[in-house]
Residue, then its C-alpha position, 0 to 999 in steps of 0.5 A: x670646691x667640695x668638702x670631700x676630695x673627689x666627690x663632686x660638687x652641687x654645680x658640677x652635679x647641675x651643669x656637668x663636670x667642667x673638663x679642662x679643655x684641651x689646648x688647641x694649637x692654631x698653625x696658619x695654614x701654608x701657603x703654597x709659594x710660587x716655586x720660580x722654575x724657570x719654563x723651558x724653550x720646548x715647553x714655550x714652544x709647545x704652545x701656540x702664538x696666541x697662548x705665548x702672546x697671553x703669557x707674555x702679557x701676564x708677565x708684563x711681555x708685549x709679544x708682537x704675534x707677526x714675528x715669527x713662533x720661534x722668534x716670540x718662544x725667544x723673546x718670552x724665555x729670554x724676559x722669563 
């Protein structure tokens, strides 16, 4: 504390004016949540058996690759 307001005091003149430091606000990040929209029957149909087949079983679809493409597109937009 100085006896003089404004003038600086011994320590702020050795070490340097403590600044108060600004509050700084932590956000949490976002995190980007899965929007469920719903694939189409064209956009199934765009892909091949074996890519319908991988992602029946990501979504926990067993796909049987000897039906049919239009018989497998059925089957995962029906489950999805």
């Amino acid at each position: 504390m100085s006896f003089f307001k404004g003038w600086p005091t011994l320590t702020e003149i050795f070490f340097g004016k403590k600044v108060p430091s600004k509050v700084v606000k932590k956000v949490a990040p976002k995190i980007a949540t899965k929007t469920t929209k719903k694939t189409t029957k064209k956009e199934l149909s765009k892909l091949t058996k074996v890519q319908l087949e991988e992602l029946g079983r990501q979504k926990g679809i067993e796909l049987d690759r000897r039906l049919s493409k239009t018989k497998l597109v059925a089957q995962l937009h029906k489950h999805l």
